[in-house]
N, CA, C and O atoms as a CHARMM CRD file, in Angstrom:
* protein
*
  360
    1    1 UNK  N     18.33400 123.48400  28.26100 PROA 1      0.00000
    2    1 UNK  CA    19.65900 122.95400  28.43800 PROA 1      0.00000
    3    1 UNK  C     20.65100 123.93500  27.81900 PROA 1      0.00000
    4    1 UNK  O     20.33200 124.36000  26.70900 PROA 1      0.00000
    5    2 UNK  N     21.85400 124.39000  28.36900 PROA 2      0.00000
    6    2 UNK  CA    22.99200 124.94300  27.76900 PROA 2      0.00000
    7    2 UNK  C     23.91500 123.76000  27.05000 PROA 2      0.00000
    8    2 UNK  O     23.93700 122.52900  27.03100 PROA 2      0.00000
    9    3 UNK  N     24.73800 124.97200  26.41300 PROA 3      0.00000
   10    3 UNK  CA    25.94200 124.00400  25.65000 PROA 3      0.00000
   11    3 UNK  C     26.89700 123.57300  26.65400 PROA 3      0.00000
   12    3 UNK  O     27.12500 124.15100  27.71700 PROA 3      0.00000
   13    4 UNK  N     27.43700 122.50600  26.22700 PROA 4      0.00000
   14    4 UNK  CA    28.44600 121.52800  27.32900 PROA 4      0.00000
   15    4 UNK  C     29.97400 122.30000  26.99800 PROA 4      0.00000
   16    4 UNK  O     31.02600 121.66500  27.07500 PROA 4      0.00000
   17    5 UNK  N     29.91600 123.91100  26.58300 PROA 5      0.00000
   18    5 UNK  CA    31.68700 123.90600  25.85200 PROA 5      0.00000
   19    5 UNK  C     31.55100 125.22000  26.46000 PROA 5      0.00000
   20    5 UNK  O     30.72400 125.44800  27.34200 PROA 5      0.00000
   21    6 UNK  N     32.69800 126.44800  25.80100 PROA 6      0.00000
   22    6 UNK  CA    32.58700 127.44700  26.11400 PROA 6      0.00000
   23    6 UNK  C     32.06900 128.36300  25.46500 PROA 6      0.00000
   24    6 UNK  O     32.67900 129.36100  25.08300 PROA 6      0.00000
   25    7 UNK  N     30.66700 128.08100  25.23100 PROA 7      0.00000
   26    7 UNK  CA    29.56400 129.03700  24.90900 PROA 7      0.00000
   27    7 UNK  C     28.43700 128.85400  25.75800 PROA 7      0.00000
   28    7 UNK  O     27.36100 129.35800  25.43500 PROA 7      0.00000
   29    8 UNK  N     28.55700 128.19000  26.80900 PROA 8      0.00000
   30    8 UNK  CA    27.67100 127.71200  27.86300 PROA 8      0.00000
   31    8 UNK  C     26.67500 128.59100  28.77200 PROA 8      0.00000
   32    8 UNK  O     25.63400 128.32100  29.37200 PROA 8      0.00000
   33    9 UNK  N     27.49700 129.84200  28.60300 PROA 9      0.00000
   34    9 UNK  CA    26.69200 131.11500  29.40100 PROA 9      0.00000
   35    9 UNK  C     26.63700 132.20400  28.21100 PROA 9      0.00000
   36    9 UNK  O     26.80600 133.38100  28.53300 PROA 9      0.00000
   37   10 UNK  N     26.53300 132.05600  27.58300 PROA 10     0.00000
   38   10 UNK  CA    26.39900 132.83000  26.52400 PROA 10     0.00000
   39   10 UNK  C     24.88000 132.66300  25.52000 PROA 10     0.00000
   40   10 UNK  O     24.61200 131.63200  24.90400 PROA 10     0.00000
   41   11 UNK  N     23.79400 134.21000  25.53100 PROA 11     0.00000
   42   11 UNK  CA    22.09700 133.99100  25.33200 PROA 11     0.00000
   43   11 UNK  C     22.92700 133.63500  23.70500 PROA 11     0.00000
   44   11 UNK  O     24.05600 133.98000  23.35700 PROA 11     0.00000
   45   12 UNK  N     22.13600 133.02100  23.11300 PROA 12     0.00000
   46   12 UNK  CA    21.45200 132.74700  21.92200 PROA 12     0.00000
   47   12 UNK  C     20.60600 133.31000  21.50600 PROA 12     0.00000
   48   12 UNK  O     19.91500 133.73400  22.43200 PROA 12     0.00000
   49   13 UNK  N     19.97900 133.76300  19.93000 PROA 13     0.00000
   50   13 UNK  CA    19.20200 134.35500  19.50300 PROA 13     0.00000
   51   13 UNK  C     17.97300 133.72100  20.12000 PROA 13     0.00000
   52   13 UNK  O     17.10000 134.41600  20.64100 PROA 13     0.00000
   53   14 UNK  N     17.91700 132.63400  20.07200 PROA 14     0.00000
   54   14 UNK  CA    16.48400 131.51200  20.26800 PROA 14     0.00000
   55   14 UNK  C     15.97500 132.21000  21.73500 PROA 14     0.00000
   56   14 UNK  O     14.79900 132.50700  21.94300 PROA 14     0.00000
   57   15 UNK  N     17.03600 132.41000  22.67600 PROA 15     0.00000
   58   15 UNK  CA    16.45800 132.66600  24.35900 PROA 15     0.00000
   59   15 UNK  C     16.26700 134.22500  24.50100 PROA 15     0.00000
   60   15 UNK  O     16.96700 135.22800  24.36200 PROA 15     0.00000
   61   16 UNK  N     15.43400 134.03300  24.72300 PROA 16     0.00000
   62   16 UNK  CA    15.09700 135.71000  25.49500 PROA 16     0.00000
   63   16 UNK  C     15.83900 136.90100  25.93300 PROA 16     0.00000
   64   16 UNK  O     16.85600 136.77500  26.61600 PROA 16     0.00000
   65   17 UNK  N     15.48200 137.81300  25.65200 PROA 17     0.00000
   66   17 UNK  CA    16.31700 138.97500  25.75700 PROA 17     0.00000
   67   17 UNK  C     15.96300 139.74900  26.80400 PROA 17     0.00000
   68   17 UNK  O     16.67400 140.74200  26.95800 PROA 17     0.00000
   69   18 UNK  N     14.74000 139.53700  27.86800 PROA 18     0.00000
   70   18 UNK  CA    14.30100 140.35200  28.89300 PROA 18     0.00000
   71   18 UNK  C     14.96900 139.83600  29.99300 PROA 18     0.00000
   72   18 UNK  O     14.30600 139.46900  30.96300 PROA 18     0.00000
   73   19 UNK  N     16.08200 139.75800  29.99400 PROA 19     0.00000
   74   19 UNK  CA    16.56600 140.00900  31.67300 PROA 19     0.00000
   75   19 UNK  C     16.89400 141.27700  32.33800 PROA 19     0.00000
   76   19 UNK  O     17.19700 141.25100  33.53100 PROA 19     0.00000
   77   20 UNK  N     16.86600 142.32400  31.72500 PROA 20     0.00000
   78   20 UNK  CA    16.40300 144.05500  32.38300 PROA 20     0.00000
   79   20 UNK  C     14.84500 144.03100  32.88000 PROA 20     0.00000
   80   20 UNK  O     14.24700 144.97700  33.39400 PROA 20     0.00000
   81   21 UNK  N     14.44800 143.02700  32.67000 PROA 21     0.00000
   82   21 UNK  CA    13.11800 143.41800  33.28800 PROA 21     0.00000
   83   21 UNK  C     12.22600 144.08100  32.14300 PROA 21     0.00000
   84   21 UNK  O     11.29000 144.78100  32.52900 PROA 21     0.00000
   85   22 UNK  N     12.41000 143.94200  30.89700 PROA 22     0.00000
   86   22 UNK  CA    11.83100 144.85500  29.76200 PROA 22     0.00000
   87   22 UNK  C     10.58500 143.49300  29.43000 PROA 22     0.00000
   88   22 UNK  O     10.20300 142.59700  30.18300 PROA 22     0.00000
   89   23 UNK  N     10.39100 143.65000  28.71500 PROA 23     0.00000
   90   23 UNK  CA     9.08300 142.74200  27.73300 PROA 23     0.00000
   91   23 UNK  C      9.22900 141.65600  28.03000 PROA 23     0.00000
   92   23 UNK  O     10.34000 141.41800  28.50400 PROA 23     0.00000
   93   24 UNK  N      8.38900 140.63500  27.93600 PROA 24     0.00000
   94   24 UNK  CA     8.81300 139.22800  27.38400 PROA 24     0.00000
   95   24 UNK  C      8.21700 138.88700  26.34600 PROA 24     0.00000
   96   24 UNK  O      7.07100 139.21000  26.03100 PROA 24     0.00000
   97   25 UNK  N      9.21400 137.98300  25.55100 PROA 25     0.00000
   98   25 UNK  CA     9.01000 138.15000  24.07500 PROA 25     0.00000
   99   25 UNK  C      7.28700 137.60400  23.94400 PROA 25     0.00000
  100   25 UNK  O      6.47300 137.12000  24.73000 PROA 25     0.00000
  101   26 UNK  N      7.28900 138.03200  22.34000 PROA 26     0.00000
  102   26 UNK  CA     5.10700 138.20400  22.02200 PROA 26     0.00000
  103   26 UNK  C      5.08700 136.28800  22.45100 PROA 26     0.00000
  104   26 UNK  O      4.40700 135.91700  23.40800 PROA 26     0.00000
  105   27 UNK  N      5.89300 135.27100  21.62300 PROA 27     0.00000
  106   27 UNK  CA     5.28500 133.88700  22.60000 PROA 27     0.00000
  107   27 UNK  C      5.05500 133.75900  23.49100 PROA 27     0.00000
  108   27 UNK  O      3.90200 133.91300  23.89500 PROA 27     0.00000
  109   28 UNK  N      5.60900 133.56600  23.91000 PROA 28     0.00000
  110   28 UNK  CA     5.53100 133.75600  25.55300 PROA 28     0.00000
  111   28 UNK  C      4.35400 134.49700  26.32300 PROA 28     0.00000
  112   28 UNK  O      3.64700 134.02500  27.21300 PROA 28     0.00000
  113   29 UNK  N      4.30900 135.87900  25.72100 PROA 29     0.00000
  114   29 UNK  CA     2.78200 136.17100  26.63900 PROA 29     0.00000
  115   29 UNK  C      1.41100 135.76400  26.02400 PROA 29     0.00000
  116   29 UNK  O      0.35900 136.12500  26.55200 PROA 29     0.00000
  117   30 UNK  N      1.43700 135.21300  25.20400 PROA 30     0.00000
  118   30 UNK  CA     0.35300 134.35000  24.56900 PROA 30     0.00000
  119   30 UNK  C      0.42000 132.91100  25.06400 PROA 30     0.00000
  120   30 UNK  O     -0.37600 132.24400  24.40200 PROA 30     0.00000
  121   31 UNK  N      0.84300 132.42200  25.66300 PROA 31     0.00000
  122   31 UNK  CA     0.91400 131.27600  26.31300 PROA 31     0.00000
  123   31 UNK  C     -0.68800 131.27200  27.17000 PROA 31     0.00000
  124   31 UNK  O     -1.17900 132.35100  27.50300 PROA 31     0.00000
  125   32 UNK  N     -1.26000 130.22400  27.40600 PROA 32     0.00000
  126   32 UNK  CA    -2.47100 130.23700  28.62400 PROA 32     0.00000
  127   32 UNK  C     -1.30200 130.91400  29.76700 PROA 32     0.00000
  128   32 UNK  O     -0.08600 131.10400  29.75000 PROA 32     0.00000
  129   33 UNK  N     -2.55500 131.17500  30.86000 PROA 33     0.00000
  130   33 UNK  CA    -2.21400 131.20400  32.34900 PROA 33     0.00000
  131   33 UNK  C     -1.78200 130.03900  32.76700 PROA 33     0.00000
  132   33 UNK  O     -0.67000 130.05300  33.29600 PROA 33     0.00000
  133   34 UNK  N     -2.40300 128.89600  32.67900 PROA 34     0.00000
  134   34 UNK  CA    -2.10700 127.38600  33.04100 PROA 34     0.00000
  135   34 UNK  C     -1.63700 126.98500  31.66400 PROA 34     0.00000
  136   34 UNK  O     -2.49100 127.06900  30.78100 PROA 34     0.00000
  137   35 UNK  N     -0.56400 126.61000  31.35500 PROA 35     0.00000
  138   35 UNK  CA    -0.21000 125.90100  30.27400 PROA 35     0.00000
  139   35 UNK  C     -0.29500 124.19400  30.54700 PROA 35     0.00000
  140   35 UNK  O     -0.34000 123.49800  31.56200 PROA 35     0.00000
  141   36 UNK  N     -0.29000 123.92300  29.08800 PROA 36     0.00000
  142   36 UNK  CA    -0.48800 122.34600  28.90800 PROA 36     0.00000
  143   36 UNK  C      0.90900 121.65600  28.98600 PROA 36     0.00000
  144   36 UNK  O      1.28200 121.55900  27.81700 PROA 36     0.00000
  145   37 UNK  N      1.32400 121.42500  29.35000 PROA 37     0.00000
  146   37 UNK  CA     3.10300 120.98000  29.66900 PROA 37     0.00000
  147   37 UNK  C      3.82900 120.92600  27.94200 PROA 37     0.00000
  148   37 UNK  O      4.74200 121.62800  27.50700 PROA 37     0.00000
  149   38 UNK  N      2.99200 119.76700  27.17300 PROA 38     0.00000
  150   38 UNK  CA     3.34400 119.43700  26.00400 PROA 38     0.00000
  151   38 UNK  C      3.09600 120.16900  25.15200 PROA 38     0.00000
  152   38 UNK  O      3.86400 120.79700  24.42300 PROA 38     0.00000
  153   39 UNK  N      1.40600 120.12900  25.19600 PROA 39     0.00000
  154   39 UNK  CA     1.10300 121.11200  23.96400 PROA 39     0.00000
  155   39 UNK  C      1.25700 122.81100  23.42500 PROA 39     0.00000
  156   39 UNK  O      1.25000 123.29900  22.29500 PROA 39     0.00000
  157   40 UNK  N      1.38600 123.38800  24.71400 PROA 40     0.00000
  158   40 UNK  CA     1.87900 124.78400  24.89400 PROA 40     0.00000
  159   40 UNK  C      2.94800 124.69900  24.83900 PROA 40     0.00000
  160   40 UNK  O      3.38400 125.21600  23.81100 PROA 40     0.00000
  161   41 UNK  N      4.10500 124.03600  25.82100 PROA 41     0.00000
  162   41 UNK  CA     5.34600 124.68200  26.02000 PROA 41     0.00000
  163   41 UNK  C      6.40100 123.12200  25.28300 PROA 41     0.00000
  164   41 UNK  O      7.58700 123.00100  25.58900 PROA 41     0.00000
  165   42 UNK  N      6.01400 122.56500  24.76800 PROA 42     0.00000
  166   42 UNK  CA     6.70800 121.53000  23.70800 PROA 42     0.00000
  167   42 UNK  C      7.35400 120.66300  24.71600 PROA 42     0.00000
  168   42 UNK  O      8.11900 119.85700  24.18500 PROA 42     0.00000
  169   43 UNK  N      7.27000 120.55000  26.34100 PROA 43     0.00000
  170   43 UNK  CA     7.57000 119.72200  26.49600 PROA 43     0.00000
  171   43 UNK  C      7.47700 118.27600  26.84000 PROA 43     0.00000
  172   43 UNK  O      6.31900 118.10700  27.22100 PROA 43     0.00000
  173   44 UNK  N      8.01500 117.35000  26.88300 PROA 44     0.00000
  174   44 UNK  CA     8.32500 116.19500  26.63400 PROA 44     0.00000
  175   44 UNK  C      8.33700 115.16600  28.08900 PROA 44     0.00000
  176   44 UNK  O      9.38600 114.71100  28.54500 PROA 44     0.00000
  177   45 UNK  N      6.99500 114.91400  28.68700 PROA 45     0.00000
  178   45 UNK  CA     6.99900 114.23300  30.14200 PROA 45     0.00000
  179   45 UNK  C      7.20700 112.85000  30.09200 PROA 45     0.00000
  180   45 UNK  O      6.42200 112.11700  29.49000 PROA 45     0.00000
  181   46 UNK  N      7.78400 112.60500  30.43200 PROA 46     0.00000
  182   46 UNK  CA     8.70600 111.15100  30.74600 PROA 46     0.00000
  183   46 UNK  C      8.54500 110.89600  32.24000 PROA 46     0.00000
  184   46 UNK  O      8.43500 111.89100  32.95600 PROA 46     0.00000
  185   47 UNK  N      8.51100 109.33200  32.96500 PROA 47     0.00000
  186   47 UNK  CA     8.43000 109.14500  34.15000 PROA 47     0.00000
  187   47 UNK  C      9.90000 108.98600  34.93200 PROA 47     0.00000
  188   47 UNK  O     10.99400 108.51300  34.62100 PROA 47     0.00000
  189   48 UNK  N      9.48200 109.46900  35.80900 PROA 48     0.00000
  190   48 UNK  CA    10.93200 109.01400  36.86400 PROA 48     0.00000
  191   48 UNK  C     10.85800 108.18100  38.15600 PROA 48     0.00000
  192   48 UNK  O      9.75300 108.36900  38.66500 PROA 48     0.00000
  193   49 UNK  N     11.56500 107.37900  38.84200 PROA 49     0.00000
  194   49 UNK  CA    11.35200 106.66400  39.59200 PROA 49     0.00000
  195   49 UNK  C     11.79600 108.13400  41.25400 PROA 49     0.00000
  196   49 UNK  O     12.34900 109.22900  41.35800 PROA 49     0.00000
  197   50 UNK  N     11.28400 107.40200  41.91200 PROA 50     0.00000
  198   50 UNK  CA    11.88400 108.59500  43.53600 PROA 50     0.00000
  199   50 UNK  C     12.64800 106.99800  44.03400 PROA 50     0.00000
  200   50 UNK  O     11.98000 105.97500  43.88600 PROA 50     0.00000
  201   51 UNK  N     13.86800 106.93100  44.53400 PROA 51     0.00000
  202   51 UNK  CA    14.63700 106.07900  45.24700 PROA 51     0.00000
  203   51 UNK  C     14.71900 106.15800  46.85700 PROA 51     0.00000
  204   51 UNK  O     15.89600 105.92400  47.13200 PROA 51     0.00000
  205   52 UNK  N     14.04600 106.36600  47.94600 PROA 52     0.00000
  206   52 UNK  CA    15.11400 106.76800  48.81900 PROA 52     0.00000
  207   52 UNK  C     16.34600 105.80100  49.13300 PROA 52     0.00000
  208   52 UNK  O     16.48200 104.58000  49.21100 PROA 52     0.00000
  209   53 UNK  N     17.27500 107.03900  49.29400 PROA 53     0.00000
  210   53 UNK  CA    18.86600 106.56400  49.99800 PROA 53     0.00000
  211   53 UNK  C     18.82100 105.79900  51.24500 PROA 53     0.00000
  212   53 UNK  O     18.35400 106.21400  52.30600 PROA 53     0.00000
  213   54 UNK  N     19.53800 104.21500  50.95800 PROA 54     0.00000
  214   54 UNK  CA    19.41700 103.41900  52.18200 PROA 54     0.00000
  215   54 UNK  C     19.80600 103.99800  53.53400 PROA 54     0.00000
  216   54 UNK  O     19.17700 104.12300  54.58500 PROA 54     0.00000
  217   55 UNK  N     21.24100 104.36000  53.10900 PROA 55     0.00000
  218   55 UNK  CA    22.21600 105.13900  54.43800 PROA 55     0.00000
  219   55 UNK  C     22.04300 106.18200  54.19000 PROA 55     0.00000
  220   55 UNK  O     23.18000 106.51000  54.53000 PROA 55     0.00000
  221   56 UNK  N     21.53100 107.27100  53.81500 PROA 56     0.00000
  222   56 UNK  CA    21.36700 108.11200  53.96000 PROA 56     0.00000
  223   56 UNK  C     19.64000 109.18000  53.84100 PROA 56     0.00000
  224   56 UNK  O     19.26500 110.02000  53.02400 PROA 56     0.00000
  225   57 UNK  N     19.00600 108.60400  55.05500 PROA 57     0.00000
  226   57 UNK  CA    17.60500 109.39800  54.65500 PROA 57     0.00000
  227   57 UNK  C     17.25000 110.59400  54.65500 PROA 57     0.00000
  228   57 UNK  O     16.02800 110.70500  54.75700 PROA 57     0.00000
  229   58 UNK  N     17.90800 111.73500  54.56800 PROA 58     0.00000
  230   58 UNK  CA    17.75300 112.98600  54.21000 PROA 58     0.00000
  231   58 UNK  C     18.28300 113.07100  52.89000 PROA 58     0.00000
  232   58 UNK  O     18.62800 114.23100  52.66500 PROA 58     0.00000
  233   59 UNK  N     18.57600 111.97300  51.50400 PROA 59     0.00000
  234   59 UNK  CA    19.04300 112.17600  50.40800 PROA 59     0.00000
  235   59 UNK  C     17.57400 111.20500  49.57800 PROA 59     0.00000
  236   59 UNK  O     16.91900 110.30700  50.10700 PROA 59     0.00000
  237   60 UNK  N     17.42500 111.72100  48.30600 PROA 60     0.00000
  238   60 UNK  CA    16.55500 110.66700  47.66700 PROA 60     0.00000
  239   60 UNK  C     17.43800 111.38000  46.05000 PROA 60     0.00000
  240   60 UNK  O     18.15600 112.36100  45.85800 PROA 60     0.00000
  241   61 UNK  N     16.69300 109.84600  44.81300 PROA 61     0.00000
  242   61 UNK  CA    17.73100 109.97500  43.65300 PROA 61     0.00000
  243   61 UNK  C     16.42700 109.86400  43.20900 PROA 61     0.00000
  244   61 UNK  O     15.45300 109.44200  43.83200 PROA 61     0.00000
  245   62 UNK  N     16.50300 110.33300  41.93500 PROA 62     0.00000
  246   62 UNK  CA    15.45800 109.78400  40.65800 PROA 62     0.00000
  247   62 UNK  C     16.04900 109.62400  39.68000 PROA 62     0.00000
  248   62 UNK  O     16.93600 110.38500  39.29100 PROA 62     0.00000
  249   63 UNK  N     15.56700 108.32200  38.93400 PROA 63     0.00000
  250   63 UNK  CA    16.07700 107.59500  37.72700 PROA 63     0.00000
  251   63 UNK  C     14.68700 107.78300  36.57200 PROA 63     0.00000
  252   63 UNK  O     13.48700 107.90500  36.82000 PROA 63     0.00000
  253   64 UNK  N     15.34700 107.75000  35.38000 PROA 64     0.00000
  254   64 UNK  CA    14.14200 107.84500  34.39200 PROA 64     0.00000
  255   64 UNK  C     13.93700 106.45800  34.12300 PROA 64     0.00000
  256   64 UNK  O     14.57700 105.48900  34.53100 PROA 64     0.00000
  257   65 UNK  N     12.90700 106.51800  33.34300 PROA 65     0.00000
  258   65 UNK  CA    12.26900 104.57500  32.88500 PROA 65     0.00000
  259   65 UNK  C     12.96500 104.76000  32.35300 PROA 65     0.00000
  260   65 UNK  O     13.96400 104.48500  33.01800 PROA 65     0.00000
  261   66 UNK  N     13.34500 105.22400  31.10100 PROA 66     0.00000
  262   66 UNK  CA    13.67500 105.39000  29.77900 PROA 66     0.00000
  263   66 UNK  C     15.60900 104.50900  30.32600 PROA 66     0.00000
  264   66 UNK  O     16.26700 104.87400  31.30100 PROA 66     0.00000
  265   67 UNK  N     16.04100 103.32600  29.27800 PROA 67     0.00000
  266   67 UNK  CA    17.26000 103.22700  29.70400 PROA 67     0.00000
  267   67 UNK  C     18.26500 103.81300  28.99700 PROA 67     0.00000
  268   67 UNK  O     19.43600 103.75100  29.37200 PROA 67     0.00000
  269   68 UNK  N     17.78600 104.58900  27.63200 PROA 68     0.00000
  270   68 UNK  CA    18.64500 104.98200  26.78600 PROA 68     0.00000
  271   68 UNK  C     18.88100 106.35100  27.73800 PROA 68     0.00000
  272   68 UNK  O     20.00400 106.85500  27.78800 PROA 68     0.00000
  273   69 UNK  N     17.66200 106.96600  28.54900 PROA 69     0.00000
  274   69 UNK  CA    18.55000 108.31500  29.14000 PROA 69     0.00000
  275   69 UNK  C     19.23500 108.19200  30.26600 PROA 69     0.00000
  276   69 UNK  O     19.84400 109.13200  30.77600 PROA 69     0.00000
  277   70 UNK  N     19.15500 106.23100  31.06400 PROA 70     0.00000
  278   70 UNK  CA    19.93200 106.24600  31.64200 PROA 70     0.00000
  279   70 UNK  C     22.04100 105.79200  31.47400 PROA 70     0.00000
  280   70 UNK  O     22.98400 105.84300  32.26300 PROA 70     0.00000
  281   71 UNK  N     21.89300 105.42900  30.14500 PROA 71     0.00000
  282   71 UNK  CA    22.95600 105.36300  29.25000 PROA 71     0.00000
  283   71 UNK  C     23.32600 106.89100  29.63300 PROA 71     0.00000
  284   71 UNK  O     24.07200 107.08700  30.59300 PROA 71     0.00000
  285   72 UNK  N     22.88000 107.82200  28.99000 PROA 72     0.00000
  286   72 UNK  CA    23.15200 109.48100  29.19400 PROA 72     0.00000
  287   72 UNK  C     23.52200 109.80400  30.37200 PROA 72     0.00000
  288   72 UNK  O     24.05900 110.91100  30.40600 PROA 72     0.00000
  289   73 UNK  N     23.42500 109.12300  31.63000 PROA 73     0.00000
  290   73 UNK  CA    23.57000 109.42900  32.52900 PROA 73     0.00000
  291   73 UNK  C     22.73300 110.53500  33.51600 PROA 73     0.00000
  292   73 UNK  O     23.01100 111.45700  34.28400 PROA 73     0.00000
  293   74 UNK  N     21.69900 109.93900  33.06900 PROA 74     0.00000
  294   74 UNK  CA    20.11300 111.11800  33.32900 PROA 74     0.00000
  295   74 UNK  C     19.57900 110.46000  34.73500 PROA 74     0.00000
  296   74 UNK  O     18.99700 109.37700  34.79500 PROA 74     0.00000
  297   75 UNK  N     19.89300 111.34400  35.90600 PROA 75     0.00000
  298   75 UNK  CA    19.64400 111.39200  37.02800 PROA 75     0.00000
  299   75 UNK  C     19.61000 112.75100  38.08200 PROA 75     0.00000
  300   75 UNK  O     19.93500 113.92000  37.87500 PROA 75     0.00000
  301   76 UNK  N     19.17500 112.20200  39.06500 PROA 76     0.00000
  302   76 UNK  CA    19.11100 113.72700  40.09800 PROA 76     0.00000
  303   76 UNK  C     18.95100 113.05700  41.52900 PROA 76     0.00000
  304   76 UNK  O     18.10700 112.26600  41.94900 PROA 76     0.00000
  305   77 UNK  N     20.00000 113.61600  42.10300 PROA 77     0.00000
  306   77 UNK  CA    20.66300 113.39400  43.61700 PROA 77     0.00000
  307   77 UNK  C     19.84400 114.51300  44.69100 PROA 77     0.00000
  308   77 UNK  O     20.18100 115.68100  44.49400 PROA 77     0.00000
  309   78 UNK  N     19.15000 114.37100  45.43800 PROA 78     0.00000
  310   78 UNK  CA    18.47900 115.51900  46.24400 PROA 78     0.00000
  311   78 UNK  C     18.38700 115.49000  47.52100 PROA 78     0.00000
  312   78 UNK  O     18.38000 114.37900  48.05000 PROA 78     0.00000
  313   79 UNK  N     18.29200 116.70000  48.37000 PROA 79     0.00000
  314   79 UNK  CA    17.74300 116.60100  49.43000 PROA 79     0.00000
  315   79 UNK  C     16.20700 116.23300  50.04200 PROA 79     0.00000
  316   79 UNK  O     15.38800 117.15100  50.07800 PROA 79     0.00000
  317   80 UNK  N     15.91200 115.21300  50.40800 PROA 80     0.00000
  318   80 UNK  CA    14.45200 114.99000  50.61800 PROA 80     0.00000
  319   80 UNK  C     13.51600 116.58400  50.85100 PROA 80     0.00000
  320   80 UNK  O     12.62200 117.06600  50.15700 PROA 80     0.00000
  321   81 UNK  N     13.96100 116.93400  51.71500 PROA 81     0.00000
  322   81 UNK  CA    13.46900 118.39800  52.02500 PROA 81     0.00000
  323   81 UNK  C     13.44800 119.04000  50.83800 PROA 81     0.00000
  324   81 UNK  O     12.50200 119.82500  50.90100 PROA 81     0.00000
  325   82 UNK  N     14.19700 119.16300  49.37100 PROA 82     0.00000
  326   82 UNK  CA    13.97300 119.90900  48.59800 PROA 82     0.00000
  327   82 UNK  C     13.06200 119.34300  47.52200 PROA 82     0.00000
  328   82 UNK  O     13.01100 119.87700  46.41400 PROA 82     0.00000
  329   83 UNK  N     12.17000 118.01900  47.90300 PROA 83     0.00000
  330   83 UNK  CA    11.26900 117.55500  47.00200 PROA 83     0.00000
  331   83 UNK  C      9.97400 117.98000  47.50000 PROA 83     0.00000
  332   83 UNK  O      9.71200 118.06600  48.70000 PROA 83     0.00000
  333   84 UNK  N      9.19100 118.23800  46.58200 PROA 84     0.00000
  334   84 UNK  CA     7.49700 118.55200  46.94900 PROA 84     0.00000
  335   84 UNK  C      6.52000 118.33000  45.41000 PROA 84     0.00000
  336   84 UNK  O      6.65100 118.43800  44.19100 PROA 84     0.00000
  337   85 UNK  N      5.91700 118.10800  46.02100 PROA 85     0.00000
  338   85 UNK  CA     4.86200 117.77200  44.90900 PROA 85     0.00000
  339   85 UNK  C      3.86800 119.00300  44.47400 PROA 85     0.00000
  340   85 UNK  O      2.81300 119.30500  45.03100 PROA 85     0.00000
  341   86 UNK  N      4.39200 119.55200  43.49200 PROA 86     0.00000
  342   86 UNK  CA     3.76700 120.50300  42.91600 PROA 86     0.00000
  343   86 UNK  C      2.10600 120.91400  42.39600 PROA 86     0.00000
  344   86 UNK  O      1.84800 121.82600  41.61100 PROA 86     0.00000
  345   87 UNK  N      1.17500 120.07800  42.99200 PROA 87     0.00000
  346   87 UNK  CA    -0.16300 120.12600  42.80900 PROA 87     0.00000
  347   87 UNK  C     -0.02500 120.33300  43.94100 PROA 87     0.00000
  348   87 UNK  O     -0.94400 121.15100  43.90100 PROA 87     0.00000
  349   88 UNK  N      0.40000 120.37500  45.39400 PROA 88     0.00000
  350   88 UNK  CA     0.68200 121.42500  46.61900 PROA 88     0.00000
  351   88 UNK  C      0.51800 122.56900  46.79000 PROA 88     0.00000
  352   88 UNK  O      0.01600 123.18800  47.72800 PROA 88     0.00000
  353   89 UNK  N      1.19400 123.04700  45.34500 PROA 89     0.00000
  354   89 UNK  CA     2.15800 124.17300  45.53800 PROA 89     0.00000
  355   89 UNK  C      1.35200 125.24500  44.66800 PROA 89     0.00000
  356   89 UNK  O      1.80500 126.38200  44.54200 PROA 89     0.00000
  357   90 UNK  N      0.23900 124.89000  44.11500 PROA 90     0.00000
  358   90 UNK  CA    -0.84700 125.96000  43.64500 PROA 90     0.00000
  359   90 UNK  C     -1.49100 127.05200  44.19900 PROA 90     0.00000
  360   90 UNK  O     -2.31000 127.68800  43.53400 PROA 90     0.00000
């Protein structure tokens, strides 16, 4: 996630410095080939619902269970065509 202000496009020490195409930093290439979602890369899988759009079936939404991230306003508006299921995509 970036910052919500005007430092938003601006790297941080924390993010990576190889966008010339140079190294990537030593974490990172110590990672498995297949990483573990959580335990390798720290992140945090939560479920989401798929909605399709009544009037509109070339659109689908996903909502999280979670209601505190739907307080946050934690959603995603899509083109059906741009969803796929990534055990596909191996």
């Amino acid at each position: 996630m970036t910052e919500d202000n005007e430092n938003a496009d601006v790297w941080t020490d924390g993010q990576t410095k190889s966008r010339g195409g140079q190294t990537l930093p030593a974490d990172w290439c110590d990672q498995p080939v297949d990483p573990d979602l959580e335990e390798n890369l720290g992140y945090e899988l939560i479920a989401w619902e798929k909605i399709n759009v009544v009037d509109d079936p070339d659109q689908v939404i996903f909502l999280p269970d979670s209601e505190e991230q739907l307080r946050d306003d934690a959603f995603i508006v899509s083109g059906e065509n741009a969803v796929c299921d990534l055990a596909d995509k191996r």
